[in-house]
Structure formats: structure tokens, C-alpha cells
N, C-alpha and C positions, 0 to 999 in steps of 0.2 A: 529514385523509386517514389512511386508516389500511395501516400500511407496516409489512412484512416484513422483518427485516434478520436475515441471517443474519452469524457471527461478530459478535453483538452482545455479546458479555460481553469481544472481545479488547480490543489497545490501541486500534484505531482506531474499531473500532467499537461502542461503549460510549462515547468522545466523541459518535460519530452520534447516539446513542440520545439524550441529553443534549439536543446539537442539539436533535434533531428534537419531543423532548417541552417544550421550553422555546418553541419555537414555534406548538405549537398540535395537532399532532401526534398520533396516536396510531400506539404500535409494540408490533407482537410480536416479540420477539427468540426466536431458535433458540439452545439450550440443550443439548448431549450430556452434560451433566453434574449435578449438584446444586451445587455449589458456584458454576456460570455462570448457574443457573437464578435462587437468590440474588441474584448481582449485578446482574444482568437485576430482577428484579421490585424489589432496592433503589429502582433507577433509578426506578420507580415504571413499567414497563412490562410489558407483560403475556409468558408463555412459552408456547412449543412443545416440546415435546421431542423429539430426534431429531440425526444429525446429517448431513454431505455424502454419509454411503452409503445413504440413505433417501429414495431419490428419489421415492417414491410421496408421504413425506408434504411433500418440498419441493414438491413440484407444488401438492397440498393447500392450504398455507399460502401459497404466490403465489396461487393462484386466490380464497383469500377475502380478498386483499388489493386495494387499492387503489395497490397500488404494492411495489415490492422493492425495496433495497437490499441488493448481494451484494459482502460483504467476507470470507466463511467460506472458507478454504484448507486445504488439506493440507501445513503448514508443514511437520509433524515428516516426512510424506514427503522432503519438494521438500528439506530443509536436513539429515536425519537419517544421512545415509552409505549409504545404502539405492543397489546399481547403478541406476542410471538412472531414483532417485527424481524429479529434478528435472522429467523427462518424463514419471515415470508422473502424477505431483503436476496437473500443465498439466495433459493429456489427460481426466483425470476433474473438472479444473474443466470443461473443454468439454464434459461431456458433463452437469455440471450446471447451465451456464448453457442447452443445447438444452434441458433438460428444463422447465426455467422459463419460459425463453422461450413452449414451447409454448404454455404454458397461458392468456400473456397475448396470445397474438395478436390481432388482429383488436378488441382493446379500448381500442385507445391509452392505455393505464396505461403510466404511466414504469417505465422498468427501469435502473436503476445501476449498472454492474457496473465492477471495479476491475483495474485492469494498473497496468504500468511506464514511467517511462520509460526504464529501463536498457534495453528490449530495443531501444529505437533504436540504442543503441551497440553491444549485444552482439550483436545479431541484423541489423541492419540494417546497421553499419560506417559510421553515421553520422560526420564528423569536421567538422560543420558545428552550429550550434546547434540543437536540435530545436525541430519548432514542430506543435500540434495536427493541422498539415493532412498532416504527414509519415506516413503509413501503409505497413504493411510486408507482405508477399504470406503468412506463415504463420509457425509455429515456437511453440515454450514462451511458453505466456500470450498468445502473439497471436493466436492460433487462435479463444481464449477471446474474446480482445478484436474480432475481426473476426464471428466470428456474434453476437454481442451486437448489431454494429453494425446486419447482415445484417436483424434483426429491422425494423430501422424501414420496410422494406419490405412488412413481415409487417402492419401496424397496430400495433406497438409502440413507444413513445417512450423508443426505447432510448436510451442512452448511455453512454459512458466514462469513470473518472475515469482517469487515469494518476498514480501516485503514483512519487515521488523516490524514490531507495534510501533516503536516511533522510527519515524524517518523526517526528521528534523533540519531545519531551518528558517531563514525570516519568509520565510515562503509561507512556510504552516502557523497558519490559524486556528482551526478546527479540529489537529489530532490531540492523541492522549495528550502532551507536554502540556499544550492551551487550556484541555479540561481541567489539568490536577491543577495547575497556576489561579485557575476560575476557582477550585476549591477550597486550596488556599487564600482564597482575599475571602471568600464566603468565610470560612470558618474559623479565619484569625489563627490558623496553625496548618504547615501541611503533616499532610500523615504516610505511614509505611505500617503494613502488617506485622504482627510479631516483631522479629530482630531485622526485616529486609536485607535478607542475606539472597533473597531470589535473585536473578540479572535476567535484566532484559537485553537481547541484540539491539541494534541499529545504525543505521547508516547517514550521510548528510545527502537530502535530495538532489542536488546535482551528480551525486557519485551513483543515486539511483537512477537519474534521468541518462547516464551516459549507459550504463545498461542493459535500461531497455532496447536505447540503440542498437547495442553491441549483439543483443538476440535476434532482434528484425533482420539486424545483415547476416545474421554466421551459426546463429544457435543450431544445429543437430534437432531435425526432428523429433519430438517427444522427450524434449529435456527439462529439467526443472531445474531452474537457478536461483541462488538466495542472494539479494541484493543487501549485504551485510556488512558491514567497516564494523562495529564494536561486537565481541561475541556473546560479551556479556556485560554488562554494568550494573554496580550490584544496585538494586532498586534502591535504597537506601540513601546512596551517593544522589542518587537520581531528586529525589525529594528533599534532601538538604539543600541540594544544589535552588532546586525554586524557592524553598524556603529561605534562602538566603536573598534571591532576589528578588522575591518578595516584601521581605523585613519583617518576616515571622517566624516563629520558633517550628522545628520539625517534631514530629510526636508520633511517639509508638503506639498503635491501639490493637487490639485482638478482631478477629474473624467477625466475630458477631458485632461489632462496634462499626465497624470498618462502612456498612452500607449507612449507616446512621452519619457518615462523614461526608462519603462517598458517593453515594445511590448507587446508579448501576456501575461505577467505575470499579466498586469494591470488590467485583467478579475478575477483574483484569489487575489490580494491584497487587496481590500476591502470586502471581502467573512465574515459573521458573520456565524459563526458554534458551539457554545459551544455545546458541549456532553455530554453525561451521558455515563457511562460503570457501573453502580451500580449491574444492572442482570449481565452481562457478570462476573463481582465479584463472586458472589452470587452463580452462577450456575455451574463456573469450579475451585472454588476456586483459582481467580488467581488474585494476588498481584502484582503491578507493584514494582520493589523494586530497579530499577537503578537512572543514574540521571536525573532529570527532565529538560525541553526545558533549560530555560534559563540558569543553574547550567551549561549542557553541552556548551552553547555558548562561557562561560567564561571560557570555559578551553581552547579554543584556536584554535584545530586542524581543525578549521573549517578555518583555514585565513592562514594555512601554502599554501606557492607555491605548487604546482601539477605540 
């Protein structure tokens, strides 16, 4: 099959690429740079050039594919300080999974597009475990994730992956783990909300990158799967755990204290999200089988210099 993946040079998706060419695969990876373009063709897969404000040529590139995988964001938008990045970030992913969509209608090509499962909790006010079948009426990244769905109606073998706020590895640079690890050498102490009794999911990126695979080939029209190994870790573990590898003390501070720590992380640190991935198991028969949150903390390469 020959698959389109866009953010194929990031952390998650350049495991995909891996995946998907150690399977049999062929991928074009989207490139807005020279340096992603490299890492892209390293992989031994082929480039596009372009990036998420060039919709003509994402259309292009879905249309001579046999398939998409869409993990490409507007992080430095949605994470950058920008008023009302976080929304403007959503809204133009939505407006480039329509366009992709488009083009695969009526073809029944798989199409993979990726959300959260944090928006259960932040968007939804879930206080119960989430579970695949739990769908939310609209908001940031579910907008995205609901026309995506929308498609399988259209003749596309659309589907979801929902990814954990961390999905961890020496891969990742740039998620939650890297920022609170940055907060803690900033502020000489890491921190947790009240008693951090909340838990976050997560998974190790290879067990995500195998997958996404695993949706391209076989996912069920209009499904939504959570790419999930821990269901919950209680946040608390989470942050001792870098405070340890840091060589700083962990410390409890309250709601109002927290963004004085934090900035904007302090909206995400006391997040309660435990998941369920039991269908997602079930349905593509897929086993998470690397190491889990905390196992990989303690291995270290989360605290070397960069």
C-alpha cells in the first residue's frame, strides 16, 4: 500500500514510517523543511514537500495515495502562547482533515486521523473511565475527530486513533514529560496539584506507531481506537518519577499556585483521564508489548542534556 503520512519526520510519526516500511509498506512522508525531508528519505521513504497551509498539495498527495495517515499539527500554534492558539491550531486541523477527506470519498481508502484522549476529560467532564464508544458532540480536536468519522459515511474507511497525553519514549522531545522535566530544572522542584491522585493514560510510542498500522490495514469504517498500555498513572508517581531524575524534590502546590509553576502546563496537570483500550485490543488484535510510563522514566534518557 502506498500511504501518505503527514508529520512524518515528528516524534510519532517517523516511528509510523518505520512501522509501516518494515511491514511491507510504501510511504510518502510530507516534509516543510530540508532537514525533515532528510530524515524522511533516511527512513528510506520517499518526500513531498509542503506543509498543513497547502492544502492544494495535501489534497494531491491523499489522492495518489492508497491511503493517509494524518499525525501533522500546528503544535507551535495550539502550545506557542499565541490568544486563542489552541482553537485557532483545532479549527485548521479541521479544515484539513475536510480537505483530505474530500478527495478520498467514495474510494474506501483508509484514512487515520489522530485526537486525544484528554478531550474526554477536558471537554467532555468525563469522571468515569473512558472507553472508545464514549463520543463527544464538538470542541478543539474533536471537531477534527468527528468529520474524520463523518467520512465513513462518505465511502471512506475512516478512523481514529486517540492518543494519551503522554506517549513516551527516547523519541519524544517535545511532549508533556520534556515540558514538566524543563519545569522542574526551572524551578528547582517538580510539582503535582493537591494530593495528585488524578492518572493520566499512556502508551510507549512504538506500541502507538504499530497501531496506527494496525488501523490503515483492518480498522472498521468509523472507528475510534485508543492507543493506550497504562490506564492510568497516578500523576503524582509521574512527577516524582522526574523529580527523581532530575535530583530535585517533588512538591505539592494548589490550583491557583500551579500556573505560577507551570504557565500553561497548569491547565493539563491536574487532568483526571483513565482509559480503557479493551475494544481497541479486541478489534485489531493489538498488544502493547514495550515499556511502560514509569519503567521508561527510570531508564533515564528522559534527564540527559539536549
Amino acid at each position: 500500500m502506498r500511504v501518505f503520512v503527514t508529520g512524518a519526520s515528528g516524534h510519532i510519526g517517523s516511528a509510523v514510517v518505520v512501522d509501516l516500511l518494515e511491514a511491507g509498506h510504501k510511504v510518502v512522508g510530507l516534509a516543510r523543511s530540508e532537514p525533515s525531508a532528510e530524515k524522511i528519505k533516511a527512513a528510506g521513504a520517499e518526500v513531498v514537500r509542503g506543509d498543513l497551509d497547502d492544502i492544494d498539495g495535501l489534497r494531491a498527495a491523499a489522492k495518489a495515495s492508497d491511503g493517509v495517515i494524518h499525525l501533522g499539527y500546528k503544535h507551535d500554534l495550539a502550545f506557542g502562547g499565541t490568544p486563542d492558539g489552541f482553537v485557532k491550531a483545532a479549527q485548521h486541523d479541521d479544515r484539513v482533515v475536510q480537505a483530505i477527506g474530500e478527495v478520498l470519498v467514495g474510494t474506501n481508502k483508509p484514512f487515520v486521523n489522530t485526537s486525544g484522549t484528554a478531550q474526554l476529560a477536558l471537554i467532555g467532564r468525563l469522571t468515569r473511565t473512558g472507553t472508545e464508544e464514549d463520543v463527544l458532540p464538538g470542541g478543539p480536536r474533536v471537531d477534527a475527530e468527528n468529520s474524520t468519522i463523518a467520512l465513513a459515511q462518505r465511502g471512506v474507511r475512516s478512523s481514529v486513533v486517540r492518543l494519551p497525553p503522554t506517549v513516551h519514549s527516547s523519541l519524544d522531545h517535545y511532549g508533556f514529560v520534556p515540558m514538566f522535566v524543563a519545569a522542574a530544572r526551572k524551578n528547582g522542584f517538580a510539582v503535582y496539584v493537591g494530593d495528585g491522585a488524578n492518572v493520566w493514560p499512556a502508551v510507549h510510542t512504538l506500541d502507538a506507531a504499530r497501531l496506527y498500522r494496525l488501523a490503515l490495514e483492518s480498522a472498521p469504517a468509523g472507528t475510534r481506537l485508543h492507543a493506550v498500555a497504562d490506564e492510568g498513572v497516578p500523576f503524582r508517581a509521574i512527577i516524582e518519577a522526574i523529580a527523581k531524575g532530575v535530583g530535585v524534590p517533588a512538591k505539592s502546590v494548589t490550583a491557583e499556585e500551579a500556573s505560577t509553576f507551570l504557565g500553561p502546563l497548569a491547565h493539563f496537570a491536574p487532568v483526571n483521564n483513565p482509559t480503557s483500550s479493551t475494544r481497541t485490543r479486541a478489534l485489531l488484535a493489538w498488544q502493547p508489548t514495550h515499556a511502560d510510563l514509569l519503567t521508561d522514566l527510570a531508564e533515564g534518557h528522559y534527564f540527559k542534556e539536549r
